[in-house]
mmCIF file of the N, C-alpha and C atoms, coordinates in Angstrom:
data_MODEL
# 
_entry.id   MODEL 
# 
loop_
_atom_site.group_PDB 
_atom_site.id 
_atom_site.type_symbol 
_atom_site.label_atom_id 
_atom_site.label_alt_id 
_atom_site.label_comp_id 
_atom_site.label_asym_id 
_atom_site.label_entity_id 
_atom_site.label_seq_id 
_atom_site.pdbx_PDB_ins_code 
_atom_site.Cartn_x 
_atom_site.Cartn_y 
_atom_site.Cartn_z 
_atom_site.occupancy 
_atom_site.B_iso_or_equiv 
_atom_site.pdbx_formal_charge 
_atom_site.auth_seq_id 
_atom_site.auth_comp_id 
_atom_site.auth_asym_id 
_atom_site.auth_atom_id 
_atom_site.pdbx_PDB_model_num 
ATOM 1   N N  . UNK A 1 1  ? -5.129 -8.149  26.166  1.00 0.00 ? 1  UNK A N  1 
ATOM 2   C CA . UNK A 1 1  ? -4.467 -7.413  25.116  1.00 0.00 ? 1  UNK A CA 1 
ATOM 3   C C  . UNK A 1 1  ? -4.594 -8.137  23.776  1.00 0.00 ? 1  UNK A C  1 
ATOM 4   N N  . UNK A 1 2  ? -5.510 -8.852  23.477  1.00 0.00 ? 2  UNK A N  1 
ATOM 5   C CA . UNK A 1 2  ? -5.749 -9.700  22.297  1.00 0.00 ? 2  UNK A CA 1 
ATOM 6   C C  . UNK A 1 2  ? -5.842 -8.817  21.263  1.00 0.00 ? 2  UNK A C  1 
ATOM 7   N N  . UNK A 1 3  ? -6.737 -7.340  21.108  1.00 0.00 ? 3  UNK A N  1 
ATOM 8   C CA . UNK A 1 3  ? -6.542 -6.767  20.044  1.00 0.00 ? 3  UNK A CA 1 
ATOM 9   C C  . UNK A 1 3  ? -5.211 -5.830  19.772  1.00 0.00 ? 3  UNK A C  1 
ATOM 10  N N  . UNK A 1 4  ? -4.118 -5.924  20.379  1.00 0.00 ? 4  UNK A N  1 
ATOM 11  C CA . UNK A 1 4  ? -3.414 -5.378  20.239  1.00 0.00 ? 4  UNK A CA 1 
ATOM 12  C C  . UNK A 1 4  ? -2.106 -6.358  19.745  1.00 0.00 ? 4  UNK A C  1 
ATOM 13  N N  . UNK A 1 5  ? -2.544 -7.689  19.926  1.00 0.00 ? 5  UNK A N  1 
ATOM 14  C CA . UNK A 1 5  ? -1.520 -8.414  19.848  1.00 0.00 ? 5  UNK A CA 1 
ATOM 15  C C  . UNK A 1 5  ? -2.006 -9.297  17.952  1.00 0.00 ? 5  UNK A C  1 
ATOM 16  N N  . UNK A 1 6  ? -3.058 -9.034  17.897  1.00 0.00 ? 6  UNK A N  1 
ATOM 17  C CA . UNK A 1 6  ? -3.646 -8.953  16.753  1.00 0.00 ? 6  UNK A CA 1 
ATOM 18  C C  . UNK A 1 6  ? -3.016 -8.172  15.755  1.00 0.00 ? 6  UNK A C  1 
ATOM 19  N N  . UNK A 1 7  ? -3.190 -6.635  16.247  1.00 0.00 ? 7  UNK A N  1 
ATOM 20  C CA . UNK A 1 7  ? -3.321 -5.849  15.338  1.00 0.00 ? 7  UNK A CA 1 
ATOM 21  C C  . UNK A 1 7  ? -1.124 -5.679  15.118  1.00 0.00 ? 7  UNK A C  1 
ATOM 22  N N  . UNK A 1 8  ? -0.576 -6.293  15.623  1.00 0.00 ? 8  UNK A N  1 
ATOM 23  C CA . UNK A 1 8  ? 1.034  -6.043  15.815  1.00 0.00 ? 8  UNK A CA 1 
ATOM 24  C C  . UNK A 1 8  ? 1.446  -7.335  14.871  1.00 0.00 ? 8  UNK A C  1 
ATOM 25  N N  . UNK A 1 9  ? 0.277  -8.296  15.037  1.00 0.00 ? 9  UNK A N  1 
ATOM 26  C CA . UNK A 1 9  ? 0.641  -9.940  14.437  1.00 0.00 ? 9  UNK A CA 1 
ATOM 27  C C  . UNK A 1 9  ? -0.263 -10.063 12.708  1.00 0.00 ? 9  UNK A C  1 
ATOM 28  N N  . UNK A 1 10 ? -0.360 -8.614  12.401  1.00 0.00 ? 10 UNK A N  1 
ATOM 29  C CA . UNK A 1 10 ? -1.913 -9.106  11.648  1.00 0.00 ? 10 UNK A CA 1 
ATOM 30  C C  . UNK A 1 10 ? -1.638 -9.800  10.310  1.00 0.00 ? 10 UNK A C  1 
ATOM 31  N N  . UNK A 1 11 ? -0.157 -10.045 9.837   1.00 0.00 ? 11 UNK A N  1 
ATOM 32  C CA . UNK A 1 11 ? -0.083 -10.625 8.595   1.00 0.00 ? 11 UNK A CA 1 
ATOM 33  C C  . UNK A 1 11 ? 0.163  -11.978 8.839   1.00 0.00 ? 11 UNK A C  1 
ATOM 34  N N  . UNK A 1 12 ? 0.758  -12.225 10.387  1.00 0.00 ? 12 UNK A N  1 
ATOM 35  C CA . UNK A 1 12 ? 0.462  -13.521 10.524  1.00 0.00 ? 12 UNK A CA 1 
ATOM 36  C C  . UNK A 1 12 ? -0.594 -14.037 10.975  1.00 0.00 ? 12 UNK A C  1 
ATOM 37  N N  . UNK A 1 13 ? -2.005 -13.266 11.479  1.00 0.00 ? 13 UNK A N  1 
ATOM 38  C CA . UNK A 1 13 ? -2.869 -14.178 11.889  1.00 0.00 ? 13 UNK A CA 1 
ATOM 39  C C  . UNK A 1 13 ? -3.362 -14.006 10.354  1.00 0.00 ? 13 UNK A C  1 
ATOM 40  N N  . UNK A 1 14 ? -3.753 -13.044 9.551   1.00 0.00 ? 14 UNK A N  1 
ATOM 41  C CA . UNK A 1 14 ? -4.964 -13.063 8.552   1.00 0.00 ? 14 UNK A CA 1 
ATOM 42  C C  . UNK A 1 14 ? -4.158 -14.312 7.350   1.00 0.00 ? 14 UNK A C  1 
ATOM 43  N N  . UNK A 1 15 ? -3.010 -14.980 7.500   1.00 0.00 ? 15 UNK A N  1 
ATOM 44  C CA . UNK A 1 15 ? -2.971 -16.396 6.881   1.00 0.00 ? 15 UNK A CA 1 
ATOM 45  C C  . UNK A 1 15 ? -3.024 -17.146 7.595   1.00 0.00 ? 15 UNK A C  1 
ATOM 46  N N  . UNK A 1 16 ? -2.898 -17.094 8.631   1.00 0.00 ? 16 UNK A N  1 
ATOM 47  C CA . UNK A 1 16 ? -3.368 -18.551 9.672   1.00 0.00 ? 16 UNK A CA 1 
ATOM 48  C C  . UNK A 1 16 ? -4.874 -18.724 9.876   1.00 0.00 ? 16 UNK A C  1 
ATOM 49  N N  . UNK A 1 17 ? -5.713 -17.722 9.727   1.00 0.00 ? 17 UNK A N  1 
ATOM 50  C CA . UNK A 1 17 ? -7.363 -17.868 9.922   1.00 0.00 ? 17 UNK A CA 1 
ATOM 51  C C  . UNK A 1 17 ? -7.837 -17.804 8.390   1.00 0.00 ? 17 UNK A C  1 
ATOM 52  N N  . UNK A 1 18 ? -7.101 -17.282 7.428   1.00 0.00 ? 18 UNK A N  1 
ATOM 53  C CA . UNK A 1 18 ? -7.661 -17.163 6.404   1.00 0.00 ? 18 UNK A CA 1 
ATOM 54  C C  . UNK A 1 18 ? -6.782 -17.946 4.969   1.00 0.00 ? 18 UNK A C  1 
ATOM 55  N N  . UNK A 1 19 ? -5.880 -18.089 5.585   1.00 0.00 ? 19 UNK A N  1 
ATOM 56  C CA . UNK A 1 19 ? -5.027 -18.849 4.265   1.00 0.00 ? 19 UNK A CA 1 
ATOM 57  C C  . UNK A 1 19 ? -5.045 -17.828 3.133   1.00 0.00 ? 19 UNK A C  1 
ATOM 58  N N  . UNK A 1 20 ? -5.159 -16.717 3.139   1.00 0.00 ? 20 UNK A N  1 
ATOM 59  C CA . UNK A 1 20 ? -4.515 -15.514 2.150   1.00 0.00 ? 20 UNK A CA 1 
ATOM 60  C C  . UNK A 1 20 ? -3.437 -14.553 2.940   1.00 0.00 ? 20 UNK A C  1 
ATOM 61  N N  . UNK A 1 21 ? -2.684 -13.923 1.950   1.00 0.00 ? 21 UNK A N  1 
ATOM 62  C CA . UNK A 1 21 ? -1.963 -13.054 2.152   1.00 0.00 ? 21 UNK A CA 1 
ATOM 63  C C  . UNK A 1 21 ? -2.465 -11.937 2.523   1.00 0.00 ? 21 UNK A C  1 
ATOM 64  N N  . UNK A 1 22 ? -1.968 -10.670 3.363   1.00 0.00 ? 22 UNK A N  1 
ATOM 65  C CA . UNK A 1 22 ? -2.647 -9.703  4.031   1.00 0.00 ? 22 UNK A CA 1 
ATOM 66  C C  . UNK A 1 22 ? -1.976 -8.593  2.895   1.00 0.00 ? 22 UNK A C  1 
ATOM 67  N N  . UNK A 1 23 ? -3.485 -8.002  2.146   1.00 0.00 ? 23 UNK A N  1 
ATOM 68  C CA . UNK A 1 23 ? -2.899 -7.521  1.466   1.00 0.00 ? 23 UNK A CA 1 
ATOM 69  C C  . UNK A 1 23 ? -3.295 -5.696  1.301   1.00 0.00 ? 23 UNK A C  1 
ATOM 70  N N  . UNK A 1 24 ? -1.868 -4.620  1.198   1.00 0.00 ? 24 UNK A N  1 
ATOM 71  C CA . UNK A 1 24 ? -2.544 -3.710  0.796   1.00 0.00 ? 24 UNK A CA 1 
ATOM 72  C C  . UNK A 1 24 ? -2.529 -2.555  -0.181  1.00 0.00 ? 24 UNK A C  1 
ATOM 73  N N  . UNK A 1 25 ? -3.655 -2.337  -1.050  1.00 0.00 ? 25 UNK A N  1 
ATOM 74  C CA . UNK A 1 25 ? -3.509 -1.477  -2.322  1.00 0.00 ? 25 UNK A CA 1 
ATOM 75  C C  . UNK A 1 25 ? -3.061 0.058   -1.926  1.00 0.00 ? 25 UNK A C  1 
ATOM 76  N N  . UNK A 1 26 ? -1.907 0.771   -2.596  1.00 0.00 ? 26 UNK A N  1 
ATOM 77  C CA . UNK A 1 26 ? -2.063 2.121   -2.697  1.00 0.00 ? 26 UNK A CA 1 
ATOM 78  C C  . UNK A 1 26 ? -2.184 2.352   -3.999  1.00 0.00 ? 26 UNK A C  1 
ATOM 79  N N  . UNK A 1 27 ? -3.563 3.431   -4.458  1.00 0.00 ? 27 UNK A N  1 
ATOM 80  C CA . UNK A 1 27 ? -3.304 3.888   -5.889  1.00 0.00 ? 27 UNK A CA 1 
ATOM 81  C C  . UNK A 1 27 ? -3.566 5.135   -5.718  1.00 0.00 ? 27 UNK A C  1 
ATOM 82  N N  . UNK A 1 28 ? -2.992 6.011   -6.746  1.00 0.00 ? 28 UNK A N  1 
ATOM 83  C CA . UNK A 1 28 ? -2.680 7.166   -6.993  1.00 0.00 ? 28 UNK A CA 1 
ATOM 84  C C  . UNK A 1 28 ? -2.863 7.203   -8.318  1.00 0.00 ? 28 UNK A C  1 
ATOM 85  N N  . UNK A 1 29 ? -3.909 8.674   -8.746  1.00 0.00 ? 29 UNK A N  1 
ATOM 86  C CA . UNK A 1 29 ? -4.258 9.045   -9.541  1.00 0.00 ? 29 UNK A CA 1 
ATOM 87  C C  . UNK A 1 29 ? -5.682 10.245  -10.271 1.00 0.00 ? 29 UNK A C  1 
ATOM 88  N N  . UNK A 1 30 ? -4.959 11.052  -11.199 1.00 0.00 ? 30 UNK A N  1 
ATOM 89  C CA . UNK A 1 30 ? -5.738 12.259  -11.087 1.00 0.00 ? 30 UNK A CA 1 
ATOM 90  C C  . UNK A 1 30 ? -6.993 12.694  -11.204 1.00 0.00 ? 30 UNK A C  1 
ATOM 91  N N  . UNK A 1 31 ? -7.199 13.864  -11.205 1.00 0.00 ? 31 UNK A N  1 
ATOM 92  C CA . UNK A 1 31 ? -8.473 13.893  -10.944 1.00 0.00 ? 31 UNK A CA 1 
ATOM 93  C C  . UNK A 1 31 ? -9.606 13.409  -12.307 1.00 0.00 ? 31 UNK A C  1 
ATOM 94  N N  . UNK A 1 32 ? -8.931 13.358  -13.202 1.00 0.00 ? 32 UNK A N  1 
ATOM 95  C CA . UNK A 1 32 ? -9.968 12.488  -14.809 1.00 0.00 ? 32 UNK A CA 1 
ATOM 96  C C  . UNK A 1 32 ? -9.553 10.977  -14.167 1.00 0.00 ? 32 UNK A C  1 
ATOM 97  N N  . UNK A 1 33 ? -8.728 10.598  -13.410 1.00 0.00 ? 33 UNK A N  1 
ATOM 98  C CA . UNK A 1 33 ? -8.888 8.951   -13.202 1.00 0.00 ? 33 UNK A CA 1 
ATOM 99  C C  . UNK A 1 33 ? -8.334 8.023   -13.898 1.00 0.00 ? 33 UNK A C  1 
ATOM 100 N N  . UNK A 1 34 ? -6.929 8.998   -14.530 1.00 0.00 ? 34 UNK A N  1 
ATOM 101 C CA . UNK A 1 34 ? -5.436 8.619   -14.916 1.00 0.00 ? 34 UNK A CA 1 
ATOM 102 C C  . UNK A 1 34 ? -4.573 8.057   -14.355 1.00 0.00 ? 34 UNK A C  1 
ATOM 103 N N  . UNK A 1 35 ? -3.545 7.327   -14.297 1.00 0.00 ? 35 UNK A N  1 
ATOM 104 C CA . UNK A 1 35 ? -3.082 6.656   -13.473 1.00 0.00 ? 35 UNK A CA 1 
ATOM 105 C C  . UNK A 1 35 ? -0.937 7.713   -13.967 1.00 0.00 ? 35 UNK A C  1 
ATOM 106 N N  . UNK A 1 36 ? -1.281 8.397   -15.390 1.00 0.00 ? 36 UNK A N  1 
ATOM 107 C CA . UNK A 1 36 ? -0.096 8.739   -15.817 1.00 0.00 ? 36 UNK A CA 1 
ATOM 108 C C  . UNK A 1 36 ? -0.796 9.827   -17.000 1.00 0.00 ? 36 UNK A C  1 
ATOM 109 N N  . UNK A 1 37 ? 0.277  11.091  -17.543 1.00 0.00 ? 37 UNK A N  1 
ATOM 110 C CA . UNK A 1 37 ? 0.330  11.963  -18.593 1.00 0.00 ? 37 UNK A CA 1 
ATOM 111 C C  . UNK A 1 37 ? -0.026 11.068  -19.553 1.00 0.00 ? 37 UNK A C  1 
ATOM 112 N N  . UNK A 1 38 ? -0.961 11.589  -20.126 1.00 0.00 ? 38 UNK A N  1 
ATOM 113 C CA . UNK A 1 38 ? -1.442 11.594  -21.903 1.00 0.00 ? 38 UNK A CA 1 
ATOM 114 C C  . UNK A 1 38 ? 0.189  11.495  -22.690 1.00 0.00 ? 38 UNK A C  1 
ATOM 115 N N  . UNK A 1 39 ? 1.083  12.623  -22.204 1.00 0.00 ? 39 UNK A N  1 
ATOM 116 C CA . UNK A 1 39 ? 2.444  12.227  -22.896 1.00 0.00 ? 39 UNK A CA 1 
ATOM 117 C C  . UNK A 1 39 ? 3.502  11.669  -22.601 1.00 0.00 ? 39 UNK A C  1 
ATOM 118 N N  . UNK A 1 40 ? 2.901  10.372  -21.575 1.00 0.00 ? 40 UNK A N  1 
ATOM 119 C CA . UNK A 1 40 ? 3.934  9.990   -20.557 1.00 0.00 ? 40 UNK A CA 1 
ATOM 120 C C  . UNK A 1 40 ? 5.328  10.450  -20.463 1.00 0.00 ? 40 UNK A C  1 
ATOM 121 N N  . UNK A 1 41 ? 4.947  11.794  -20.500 1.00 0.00 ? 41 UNK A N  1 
ATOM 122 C CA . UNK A 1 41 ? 5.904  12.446  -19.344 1.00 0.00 ? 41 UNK A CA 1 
ATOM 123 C C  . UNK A 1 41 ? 5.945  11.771  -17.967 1.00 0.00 ? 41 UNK A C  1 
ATOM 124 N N  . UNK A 1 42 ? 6.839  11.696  -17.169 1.00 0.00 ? 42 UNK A N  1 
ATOM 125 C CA . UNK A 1 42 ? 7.071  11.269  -15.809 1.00 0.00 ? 42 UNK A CA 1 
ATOM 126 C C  . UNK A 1 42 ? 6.414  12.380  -15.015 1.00 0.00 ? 42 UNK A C  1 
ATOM 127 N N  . UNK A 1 43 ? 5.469  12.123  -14.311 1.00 0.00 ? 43 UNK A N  1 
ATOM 128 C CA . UNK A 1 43 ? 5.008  13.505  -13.050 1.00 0.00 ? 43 UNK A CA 1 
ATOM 129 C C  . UNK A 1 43 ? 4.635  12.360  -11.767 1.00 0.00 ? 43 UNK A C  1 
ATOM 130 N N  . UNK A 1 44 ? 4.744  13.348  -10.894 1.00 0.00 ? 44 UNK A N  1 
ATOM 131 C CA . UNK A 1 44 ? 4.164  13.081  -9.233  1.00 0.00 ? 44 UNK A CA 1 
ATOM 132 C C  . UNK A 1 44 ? 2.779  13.419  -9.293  1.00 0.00 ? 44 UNK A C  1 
ATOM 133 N N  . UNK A 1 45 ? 1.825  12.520  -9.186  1.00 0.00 ? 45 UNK A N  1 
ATOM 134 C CA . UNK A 1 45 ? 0.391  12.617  -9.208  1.00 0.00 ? 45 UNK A CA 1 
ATOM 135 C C  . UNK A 1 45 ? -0.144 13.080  -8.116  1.00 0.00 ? 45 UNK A C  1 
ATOM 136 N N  . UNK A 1 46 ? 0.665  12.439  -6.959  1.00 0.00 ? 46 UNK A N  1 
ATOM 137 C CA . UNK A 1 46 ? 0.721  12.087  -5.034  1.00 0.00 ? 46 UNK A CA 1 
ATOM 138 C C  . UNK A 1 46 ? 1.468  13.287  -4.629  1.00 0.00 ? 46 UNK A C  1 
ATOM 139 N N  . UNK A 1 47 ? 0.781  13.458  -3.171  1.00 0.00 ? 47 UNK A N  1 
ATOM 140 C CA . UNK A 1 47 ? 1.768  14.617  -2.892  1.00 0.00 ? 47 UNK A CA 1 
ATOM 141 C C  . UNK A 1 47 ? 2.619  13.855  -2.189  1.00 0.00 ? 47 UNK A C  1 
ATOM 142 N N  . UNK A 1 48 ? 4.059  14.843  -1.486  1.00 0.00 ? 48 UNK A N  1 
ATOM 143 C CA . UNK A 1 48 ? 4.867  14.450  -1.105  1.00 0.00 ? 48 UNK A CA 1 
ATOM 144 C C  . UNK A 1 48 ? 4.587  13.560  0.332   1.00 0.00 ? 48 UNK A C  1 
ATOM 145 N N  . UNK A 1 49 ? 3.728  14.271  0.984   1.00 0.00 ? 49 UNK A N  1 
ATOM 146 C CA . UNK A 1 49 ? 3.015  13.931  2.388   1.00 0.00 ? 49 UNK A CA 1 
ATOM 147 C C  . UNK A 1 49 ? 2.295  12.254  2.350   1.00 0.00 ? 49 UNK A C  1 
ATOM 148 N N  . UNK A 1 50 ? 1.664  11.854  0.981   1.00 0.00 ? 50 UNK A N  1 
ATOM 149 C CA . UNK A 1 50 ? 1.508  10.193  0.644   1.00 0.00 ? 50 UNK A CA 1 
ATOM 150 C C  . UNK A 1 50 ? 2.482  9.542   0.036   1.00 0.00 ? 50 UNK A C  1 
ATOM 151 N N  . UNK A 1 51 ? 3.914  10.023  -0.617  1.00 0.00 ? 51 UNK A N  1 
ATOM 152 C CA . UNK A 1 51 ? 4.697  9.680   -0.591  1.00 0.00 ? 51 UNK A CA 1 
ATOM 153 C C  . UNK A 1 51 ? 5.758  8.929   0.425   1.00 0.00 ? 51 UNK A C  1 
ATOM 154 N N  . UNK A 1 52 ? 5.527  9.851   1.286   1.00 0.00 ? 52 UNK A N  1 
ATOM 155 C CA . UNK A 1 52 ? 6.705  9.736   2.645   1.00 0.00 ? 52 UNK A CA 1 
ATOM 156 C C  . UNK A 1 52 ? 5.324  8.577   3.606   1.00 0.00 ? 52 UNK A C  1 
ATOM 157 N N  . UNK A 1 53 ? 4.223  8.604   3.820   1.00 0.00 ? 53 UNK A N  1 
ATOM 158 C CA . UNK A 1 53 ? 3.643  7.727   3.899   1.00 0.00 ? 53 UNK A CA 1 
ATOM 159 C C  . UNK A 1 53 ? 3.599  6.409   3.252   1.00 0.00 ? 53 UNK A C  1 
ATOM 160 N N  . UNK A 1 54 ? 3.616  6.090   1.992   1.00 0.00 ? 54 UNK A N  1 
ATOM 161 C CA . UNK A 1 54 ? 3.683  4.962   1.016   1.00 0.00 ? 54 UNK A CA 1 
ATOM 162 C C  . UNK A 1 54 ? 5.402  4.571   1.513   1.00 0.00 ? 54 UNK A C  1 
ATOM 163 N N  . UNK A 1 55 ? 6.288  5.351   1.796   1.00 0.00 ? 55 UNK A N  1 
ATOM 164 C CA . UNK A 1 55 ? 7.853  5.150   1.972   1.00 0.00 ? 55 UNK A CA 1 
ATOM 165 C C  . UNK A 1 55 ? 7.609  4.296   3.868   1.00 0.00 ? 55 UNK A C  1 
ATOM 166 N N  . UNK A 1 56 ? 6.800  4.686   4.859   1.00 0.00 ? 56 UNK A N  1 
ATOM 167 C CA . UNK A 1 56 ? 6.761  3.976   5.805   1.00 0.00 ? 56 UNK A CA 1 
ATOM 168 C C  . UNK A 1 56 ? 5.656  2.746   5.715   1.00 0.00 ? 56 UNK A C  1 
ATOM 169 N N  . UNK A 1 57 ? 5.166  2.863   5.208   1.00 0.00 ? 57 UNK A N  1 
ATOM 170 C CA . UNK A 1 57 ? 4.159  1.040   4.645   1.00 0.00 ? 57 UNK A CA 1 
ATOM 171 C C  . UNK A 1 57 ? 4.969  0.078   4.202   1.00 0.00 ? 57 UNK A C  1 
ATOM 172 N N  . UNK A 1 58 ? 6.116  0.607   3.269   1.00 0.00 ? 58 UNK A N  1 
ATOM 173 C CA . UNK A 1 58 ? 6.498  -0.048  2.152   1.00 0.00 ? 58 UNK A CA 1 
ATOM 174 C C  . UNK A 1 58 ? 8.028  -1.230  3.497   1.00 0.00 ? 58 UNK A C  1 
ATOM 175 N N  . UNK A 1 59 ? 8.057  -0.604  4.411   1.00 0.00 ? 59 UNK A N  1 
ATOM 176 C CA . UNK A 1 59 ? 8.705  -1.139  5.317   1.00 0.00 ? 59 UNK A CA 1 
ATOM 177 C C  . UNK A 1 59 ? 8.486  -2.316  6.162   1.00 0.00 ? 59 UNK A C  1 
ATOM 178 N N  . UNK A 1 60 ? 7.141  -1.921  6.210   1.00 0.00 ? 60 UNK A N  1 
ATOM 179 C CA . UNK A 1 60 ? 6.549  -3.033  7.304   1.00 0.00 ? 60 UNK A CA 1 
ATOM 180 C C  . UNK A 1 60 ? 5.678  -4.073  6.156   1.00 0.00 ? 60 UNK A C  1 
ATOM 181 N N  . UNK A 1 61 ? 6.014  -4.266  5.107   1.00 0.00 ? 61 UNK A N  1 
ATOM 182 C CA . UNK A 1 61 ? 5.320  -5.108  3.962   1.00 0.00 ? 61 UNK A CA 1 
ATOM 183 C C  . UNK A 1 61 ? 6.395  -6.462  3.539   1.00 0.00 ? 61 UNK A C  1 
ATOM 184 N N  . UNK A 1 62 ? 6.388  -7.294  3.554   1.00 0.00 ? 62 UNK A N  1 
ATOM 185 C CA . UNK A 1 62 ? 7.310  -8.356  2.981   1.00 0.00 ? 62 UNK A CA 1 
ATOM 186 C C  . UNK A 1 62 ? 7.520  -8.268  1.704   1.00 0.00 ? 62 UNK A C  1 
ATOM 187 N N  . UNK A 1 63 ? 6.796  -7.363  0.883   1.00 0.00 ? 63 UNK A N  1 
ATOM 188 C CA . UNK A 1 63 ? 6.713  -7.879  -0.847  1.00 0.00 ? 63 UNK A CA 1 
ATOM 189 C C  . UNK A 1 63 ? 5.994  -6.645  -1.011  1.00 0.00 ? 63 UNK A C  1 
ATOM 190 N N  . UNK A 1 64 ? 6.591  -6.242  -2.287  1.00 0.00 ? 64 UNK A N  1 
ATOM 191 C CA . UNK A 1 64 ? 5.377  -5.018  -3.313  1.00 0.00 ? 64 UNK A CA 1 
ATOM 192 C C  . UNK A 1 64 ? 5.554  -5.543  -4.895  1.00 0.00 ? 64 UNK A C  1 
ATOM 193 N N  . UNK A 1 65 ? 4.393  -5.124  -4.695  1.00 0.00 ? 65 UNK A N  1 
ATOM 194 C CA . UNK A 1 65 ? 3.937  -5.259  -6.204  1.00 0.00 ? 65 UNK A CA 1 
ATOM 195 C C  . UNK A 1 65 ? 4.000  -3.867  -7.398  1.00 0.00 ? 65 UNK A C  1 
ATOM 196 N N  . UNK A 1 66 ? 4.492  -4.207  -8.073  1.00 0.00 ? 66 UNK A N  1 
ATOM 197 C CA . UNK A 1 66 ? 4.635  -2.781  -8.750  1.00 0.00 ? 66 UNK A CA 1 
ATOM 198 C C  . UNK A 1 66 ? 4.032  -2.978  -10.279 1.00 0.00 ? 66 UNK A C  1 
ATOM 199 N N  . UNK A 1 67 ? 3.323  -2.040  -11.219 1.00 0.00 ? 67 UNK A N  1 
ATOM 200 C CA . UNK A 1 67 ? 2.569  -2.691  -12.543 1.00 0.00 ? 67 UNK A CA 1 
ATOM 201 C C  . UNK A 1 67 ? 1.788  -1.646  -12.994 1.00 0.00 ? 67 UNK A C  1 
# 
């Protein structure tokens, strides 16, 4: 069961074999390759369905980065 005990352990093995942090990007953004409104207005770029996804990642992560 090594890959399973891997894949359950993986932020602690990928710094014990690699001495970096296990790290992972979500970005969101439209279809010109905006990240936000021309009038930064506040909008949802993401649908709700990568939302509620990004909401169960954000659980099993020690740290987020936000910017």
């Amino acid at each position: 069961m090594k890959k399973e005990s891997e894949e359950l352990n993986r932020f602690y093995v990928k710094w014990i074999r690699d001495k970096m942090p296990y790290v992972l990007l979500k970005w969101a953004m439209t279809m010109d390759g905006k990240t936000a409104a021309r009038t930064g207005d506040s909008k949802w770029i993401s649908s709700a369905t990568s939302r509620d996804h990004v909401h169960k990642l954000r659980s099993e992560y020690d740290a987020i980065f936000v910017g």
